[in-house]
NUMARPA-954431 format. One record per atom (N, C-alpha, C, O, CB): residue in one letter; x, y, z. Coordinates in steps of 0.2 Angstrom, whole numbers, plus 5000, padded with zeros to 4 digits. Glycine has a CB too. Layout:
BEGIN
AXYZ;...
! end
This chain:
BEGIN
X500449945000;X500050005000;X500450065000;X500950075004;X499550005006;X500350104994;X500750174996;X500550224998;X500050254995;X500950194991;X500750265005;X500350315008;X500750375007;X501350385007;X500250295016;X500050415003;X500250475003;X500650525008;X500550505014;X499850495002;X500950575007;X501150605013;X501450695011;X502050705009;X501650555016;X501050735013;X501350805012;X501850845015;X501850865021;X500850835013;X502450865011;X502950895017;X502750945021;X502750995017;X503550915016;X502750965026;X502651035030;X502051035030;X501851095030;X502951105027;X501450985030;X500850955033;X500850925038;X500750945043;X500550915030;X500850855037;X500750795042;X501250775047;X501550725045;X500550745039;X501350785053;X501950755056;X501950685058;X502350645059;X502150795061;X501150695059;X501150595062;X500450565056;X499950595055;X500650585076;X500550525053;X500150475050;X500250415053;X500750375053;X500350475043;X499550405056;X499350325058;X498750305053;X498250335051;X498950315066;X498850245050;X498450215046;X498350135047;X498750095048;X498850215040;X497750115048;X497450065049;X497750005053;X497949955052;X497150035044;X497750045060;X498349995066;X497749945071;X497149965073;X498850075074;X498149875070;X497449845076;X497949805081;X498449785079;X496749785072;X497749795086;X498349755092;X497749735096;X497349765098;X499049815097;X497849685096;X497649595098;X497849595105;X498449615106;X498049525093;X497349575112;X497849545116;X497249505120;X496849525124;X498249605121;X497249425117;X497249385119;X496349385117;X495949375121;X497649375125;X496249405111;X495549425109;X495449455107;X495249455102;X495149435112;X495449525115;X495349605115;X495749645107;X496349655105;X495649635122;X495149635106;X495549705098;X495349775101;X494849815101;X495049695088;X496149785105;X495949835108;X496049925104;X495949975106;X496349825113;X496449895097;X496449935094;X496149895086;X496449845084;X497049985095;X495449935082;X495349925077;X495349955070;X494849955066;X495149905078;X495949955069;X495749985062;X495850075061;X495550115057;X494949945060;X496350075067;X496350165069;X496850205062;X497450195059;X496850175078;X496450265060;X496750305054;X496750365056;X496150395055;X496350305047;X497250405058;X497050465059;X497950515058;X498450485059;X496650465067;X497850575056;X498450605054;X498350675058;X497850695059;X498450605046;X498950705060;X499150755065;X499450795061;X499950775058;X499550725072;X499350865061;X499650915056;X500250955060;X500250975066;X498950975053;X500750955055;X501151005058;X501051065063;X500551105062;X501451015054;X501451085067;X501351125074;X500551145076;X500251195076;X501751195074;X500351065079;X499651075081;X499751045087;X500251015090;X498951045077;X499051075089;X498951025097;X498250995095;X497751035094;X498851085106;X498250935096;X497650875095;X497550855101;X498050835104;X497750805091;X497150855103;X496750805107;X496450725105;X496150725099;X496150845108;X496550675109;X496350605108;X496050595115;X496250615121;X496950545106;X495450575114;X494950585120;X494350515120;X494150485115;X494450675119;X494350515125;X493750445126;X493750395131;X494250395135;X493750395121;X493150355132;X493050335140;X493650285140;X494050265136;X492350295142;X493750275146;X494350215148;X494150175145;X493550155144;X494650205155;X494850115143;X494850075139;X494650065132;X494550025128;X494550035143;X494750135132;X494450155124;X495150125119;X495050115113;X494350255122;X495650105121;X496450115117;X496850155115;X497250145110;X496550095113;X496650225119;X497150275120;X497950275119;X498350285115;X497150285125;X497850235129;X498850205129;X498950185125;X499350205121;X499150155133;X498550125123;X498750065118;X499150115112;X499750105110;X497850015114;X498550165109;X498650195102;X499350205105;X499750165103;X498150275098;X499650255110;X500350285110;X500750225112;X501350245111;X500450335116;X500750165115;X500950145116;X501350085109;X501750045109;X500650125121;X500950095103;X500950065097;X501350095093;X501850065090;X500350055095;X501250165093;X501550245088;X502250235090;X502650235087;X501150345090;X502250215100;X503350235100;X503450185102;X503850185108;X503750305106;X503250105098;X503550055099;X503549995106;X503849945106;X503950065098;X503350025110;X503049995117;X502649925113;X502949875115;X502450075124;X502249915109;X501849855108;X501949855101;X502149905098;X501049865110;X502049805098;X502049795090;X501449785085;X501249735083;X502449735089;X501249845084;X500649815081;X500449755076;X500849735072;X500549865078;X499849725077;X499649685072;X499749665065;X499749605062;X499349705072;X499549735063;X499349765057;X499449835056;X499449865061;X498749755055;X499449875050;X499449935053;X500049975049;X500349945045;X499549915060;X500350035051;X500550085047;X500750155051;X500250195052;X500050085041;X501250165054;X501550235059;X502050275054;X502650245054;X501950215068;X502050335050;X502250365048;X502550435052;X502050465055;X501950355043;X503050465053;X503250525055;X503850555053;X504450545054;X503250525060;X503350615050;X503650665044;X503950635039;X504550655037;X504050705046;X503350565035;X503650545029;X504050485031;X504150445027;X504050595024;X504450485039;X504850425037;X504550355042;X504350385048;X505750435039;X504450285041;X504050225044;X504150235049;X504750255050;X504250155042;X503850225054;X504250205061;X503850145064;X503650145070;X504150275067;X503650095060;X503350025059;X503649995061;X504149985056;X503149995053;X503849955067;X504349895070;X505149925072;X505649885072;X504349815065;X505149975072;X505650005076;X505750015083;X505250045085;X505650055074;X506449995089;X506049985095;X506150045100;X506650075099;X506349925099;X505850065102;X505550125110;X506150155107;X506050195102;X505550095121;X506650145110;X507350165110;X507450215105;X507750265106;X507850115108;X507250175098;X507350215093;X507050265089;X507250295085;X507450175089;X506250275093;X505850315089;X506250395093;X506350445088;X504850305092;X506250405097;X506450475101;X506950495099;X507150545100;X506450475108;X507350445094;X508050485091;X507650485083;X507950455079;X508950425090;X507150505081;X506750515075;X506550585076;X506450615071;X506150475075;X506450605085;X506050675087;X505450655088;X505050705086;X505950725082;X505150615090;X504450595094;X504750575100;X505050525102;X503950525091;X504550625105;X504550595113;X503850585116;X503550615112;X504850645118;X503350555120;X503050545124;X503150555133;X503650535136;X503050495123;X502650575135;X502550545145;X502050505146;X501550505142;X502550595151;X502150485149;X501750425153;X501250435158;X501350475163;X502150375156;X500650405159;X500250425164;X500650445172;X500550495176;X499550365165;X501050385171;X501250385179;X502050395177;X502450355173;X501050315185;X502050485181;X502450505176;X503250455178;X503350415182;X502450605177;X503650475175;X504350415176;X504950485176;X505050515170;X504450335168;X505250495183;X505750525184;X506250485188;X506150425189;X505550575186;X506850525191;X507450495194;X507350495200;X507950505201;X507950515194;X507050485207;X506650515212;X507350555216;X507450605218;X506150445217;X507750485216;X508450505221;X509050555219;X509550565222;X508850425222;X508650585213;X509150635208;X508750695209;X508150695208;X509350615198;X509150765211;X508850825210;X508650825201;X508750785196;X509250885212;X508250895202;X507750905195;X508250935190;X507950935184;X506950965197;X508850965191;X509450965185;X509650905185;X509750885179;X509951015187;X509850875189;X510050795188;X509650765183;X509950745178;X509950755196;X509050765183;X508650715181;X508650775172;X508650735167;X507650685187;X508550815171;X508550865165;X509150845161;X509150835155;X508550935167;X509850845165;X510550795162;X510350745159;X510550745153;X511150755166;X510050685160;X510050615160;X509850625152;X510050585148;X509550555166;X509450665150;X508950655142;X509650645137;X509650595134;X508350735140;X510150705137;X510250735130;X510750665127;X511150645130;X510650815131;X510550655122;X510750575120;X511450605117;X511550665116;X509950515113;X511950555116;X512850545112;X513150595118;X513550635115;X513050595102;X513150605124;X513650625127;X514350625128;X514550585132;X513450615129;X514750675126;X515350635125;X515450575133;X515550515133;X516150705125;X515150625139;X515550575144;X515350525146;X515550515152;X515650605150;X514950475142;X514550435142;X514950395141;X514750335143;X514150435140;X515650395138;X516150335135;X516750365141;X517050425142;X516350345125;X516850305143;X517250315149;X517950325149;X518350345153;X517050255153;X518050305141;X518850345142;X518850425140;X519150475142;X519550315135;X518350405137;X518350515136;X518350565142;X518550625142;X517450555133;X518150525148;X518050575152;X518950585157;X519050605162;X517350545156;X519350545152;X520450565154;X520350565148;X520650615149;X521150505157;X520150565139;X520450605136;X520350665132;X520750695128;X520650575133;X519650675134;X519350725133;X519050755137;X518450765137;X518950735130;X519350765142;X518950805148;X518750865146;X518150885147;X519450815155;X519250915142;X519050995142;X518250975136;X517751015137;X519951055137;X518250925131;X517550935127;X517150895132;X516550925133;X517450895120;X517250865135;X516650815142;X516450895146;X515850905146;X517250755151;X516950935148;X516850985153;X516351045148;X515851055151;X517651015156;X516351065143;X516151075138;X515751065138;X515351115141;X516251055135;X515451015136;X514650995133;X514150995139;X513551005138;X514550915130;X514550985145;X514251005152;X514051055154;X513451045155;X514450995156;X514251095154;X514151165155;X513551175149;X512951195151;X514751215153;X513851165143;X513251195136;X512551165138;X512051205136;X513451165128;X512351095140;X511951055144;X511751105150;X511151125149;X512350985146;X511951115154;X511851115161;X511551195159;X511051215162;X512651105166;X511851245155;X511451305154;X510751295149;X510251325149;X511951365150;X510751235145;X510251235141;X509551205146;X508951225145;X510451205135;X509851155151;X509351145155;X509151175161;X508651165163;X509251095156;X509451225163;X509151295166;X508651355163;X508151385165;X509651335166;X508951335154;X508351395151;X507751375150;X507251415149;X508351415146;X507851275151;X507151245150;X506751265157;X506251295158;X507251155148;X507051255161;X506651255168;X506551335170;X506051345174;X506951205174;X506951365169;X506651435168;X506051425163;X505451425165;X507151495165;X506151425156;X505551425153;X505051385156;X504551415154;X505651415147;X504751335159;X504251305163;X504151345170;X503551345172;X504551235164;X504451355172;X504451405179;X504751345185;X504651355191;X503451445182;X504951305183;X505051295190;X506151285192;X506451245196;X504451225193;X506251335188;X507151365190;X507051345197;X507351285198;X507351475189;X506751375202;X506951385209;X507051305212;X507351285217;X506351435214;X506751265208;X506551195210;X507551155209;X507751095211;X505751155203;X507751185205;X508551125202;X508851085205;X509151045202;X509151145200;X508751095213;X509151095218;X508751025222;X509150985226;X509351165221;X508051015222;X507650985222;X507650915222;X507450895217;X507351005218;X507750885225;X507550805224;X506850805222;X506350825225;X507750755230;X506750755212;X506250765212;X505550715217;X504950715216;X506250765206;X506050675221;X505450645227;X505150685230;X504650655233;X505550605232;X505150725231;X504750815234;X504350845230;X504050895232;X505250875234;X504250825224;X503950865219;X503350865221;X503050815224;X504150855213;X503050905218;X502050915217;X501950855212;X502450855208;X501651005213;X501550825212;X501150815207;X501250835199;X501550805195;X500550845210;X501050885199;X501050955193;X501850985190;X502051005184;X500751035198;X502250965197;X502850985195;X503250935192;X503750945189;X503251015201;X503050885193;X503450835192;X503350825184;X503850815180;X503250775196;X502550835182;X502250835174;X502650905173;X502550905167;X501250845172;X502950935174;X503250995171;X504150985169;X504451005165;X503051055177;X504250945175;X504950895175;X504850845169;X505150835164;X505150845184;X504450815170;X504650765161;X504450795158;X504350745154;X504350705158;X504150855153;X503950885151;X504450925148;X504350955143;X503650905154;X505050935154;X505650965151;X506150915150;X506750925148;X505851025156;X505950855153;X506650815152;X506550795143;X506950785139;X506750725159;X506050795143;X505950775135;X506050825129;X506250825123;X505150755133;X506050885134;X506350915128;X507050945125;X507350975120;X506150955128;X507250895132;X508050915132;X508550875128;X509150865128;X508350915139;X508050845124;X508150785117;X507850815111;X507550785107;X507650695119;X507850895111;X507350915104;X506950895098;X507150895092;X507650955102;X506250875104;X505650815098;X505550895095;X505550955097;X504750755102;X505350845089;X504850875086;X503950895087;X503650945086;X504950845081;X503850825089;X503150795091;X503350775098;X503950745100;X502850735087;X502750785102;X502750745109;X502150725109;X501750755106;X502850785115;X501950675112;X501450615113;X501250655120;X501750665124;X501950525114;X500850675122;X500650675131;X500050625135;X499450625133;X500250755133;X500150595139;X499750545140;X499450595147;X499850605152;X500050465141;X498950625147;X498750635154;X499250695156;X499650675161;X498750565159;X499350755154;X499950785157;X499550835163;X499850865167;X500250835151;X498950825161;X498750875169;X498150825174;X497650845177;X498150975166;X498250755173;X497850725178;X498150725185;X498750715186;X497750675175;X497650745191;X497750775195;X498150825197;X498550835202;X497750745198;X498050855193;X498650925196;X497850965195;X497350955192;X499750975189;X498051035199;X497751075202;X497551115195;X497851115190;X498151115208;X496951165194;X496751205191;X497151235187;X497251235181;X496451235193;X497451285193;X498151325191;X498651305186;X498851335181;X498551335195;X498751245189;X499351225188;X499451205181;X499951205177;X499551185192;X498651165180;X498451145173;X498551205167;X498851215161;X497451125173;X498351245169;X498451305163;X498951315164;X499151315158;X498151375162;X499551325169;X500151355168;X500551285162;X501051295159;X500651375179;X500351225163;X500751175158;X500451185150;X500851185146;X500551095160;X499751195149;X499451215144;X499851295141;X500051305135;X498751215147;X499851325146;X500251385144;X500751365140;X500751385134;X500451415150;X501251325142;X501951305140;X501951265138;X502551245137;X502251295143;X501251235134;X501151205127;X501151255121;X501451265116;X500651165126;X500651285123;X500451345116;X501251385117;X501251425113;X499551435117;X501751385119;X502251435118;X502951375114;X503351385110;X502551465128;X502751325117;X503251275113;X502851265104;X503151275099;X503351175119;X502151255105;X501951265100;X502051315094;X501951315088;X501351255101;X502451365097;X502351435094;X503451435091;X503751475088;X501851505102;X503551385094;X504251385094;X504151315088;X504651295085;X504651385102;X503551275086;X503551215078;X503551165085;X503851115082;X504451215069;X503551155088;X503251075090;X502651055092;X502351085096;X503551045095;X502450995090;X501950965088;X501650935096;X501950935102;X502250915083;X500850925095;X500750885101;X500150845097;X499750855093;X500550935109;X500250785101;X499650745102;X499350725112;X499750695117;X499750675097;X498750735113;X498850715120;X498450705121;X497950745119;X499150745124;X498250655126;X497750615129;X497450645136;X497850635140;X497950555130;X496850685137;X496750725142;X495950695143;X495550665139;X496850815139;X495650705151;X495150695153;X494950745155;X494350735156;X494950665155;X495350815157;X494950865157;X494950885155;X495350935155;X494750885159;X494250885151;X493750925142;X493851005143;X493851045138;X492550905141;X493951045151;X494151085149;X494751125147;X494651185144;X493951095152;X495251105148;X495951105144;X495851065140;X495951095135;X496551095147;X495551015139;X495550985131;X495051045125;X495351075119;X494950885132;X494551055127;X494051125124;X494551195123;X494351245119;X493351135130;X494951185125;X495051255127;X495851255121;X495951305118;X495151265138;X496151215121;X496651215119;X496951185115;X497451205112;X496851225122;X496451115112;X496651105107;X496351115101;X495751115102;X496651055107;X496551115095;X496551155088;X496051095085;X495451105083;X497551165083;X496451035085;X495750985085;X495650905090;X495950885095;X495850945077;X495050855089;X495050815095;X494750755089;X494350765084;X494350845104;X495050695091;X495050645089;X494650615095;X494850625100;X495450635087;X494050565095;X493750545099;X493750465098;X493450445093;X493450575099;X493950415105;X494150345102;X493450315106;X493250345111;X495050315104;X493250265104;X492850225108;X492850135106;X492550115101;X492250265107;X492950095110;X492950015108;X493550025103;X493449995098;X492149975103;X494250055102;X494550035098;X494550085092;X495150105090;X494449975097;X494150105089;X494050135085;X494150225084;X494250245090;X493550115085;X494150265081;X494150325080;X493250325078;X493050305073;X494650345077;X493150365082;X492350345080;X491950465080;X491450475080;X491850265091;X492350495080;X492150555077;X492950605078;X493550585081;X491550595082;X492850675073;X493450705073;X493350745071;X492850765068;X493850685069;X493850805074;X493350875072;X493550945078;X493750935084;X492250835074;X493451025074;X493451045080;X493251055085;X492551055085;X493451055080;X493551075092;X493151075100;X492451085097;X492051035097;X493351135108;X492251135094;X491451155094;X491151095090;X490551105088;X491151245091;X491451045087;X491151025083;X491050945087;X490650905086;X491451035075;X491450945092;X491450875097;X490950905100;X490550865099;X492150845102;X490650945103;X490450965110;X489750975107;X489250995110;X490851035114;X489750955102;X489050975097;X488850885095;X488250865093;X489351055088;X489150855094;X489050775090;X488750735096;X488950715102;X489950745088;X488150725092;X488050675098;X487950605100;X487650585105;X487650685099;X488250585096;X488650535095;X489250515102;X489250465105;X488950555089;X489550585102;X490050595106;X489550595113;X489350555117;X490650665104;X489350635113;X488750645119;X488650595123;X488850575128;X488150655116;X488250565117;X488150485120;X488550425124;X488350395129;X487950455115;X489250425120;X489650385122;X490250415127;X490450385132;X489950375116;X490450475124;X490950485131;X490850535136;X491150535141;X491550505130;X490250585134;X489850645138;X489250625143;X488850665147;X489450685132;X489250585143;X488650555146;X488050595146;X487650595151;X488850545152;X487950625138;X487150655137;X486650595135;X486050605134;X487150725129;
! end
């Protein structure tokens, strides 16, 4: 099958993905395409195959069947490891940090080819090791300045809020400069506030060309801020469209609105 694909259009193309588990076709037959520097919404009741979808797109499960394209190149049976050196990063519901590493510590760990990662470099290149550290070490200050929480660096992130912590992977992913980011739940249970101050600091990264897709249950930051919403239900993508045009379907209503 040859899949079309526009440049400086579509950054993520999924095409007819299904994954089997032990019966459960928990994804069937999902088609749906994400335009360059948007924010999408994927929304639907639990167990709909949300995770599953993201967990299929950055190689966590191997699809069935099926077809993940981004920005024109396959990313069909390539492993976890290898999608995020493509520029697709992801977080996870329960977010995954270093607990016993302050919140600069854990912002180091991302930036992938580090010279001092190869253990003779660090006696025969110490002055480029020392180097790249510093250039690291100031770039992830400007990230956590830009997120707001600078005052936190020093932080072990087992201390963190809730909120802060979605703001800590949030920067640690970018300190690997995706193109696209996957969000699974980036403001589940964090506070009102705190929800917009992350939303905030999507429309600003958006406004700098990166991409989002992300999985949100609360429709009011989902309504409020994504450009469009895909809606999944049994597997399926079962409406699409914008906020006023979900919030209006009643279809959706029925199934995940509880009208």
């Amino acid at each position: 099958m040859t899949l079309r694909w526009e440049p400086d259009l579509d950054a993520l193309i999924v095409k007819d993905l299904h994954k089997n588990f032990g019966g459960l076709e928990a994804l069937d037959g999902v088609s749906f395409s994400v335009e360059e520097r948007s924010i999408v919404g994927l929304i639907g009741p639990n167990g709909s195959g949300k995770t599953t979808l993201f967990n299929v797109v950055t190689g966590f499960h191997p699809t069935d069947k099926g077809e993940v394209y981004f920005y024109g190149e396959r990313l069909t049976g390539l492993k976890p490891f290898e999608i995020p050196r493509k520029g697709l990063g992801r977080t996870f519901q329960i977010t995954r940090v270093f607990p016993r590493m302050t919140v600069l510590e854990n912002m180091l760990v991302s930036p992938r080819e580090q010279v001092g990662e190869d253990f003779l470099s660090v006696f025969v290149k110490r002055e480029a090791v020392n180097k790249q550290e510093s250039n690291l070490t100031n770039e992830a200050l400007g990230l956590l300045r830009f997120l707001e929480i600078e005052k936190l660096k020093d932080e072990y992130a087992a201390s963190l809020s809730g909120g802060q912590l979605k703001l800590l992977e949030l920067g640690r992913i970018l300190m690997a400069h995706p193109k696209m980011i996957l969000l699974d739940e980036p403001v589940a249970g964090v506070n009102p506030t705190l929800a917009r101050k992350i939303f905030d600091r999507i429309l600003k990264l958006r406004e700098r060309g990166v991409t989002f897709l992300i999985v949100e249950h609360n429709m009011d930051v989902v309504m409020s801020f994504c450009d469009k919403i895909h809606v999944m239900n049994k597997g399926q993508i079962v409406a699409e469209g914008s906020p006023e045009e979900i919030q209006n379907n009643d279809q959706v209503v029925e199934i995940y609105l509880g009208g």
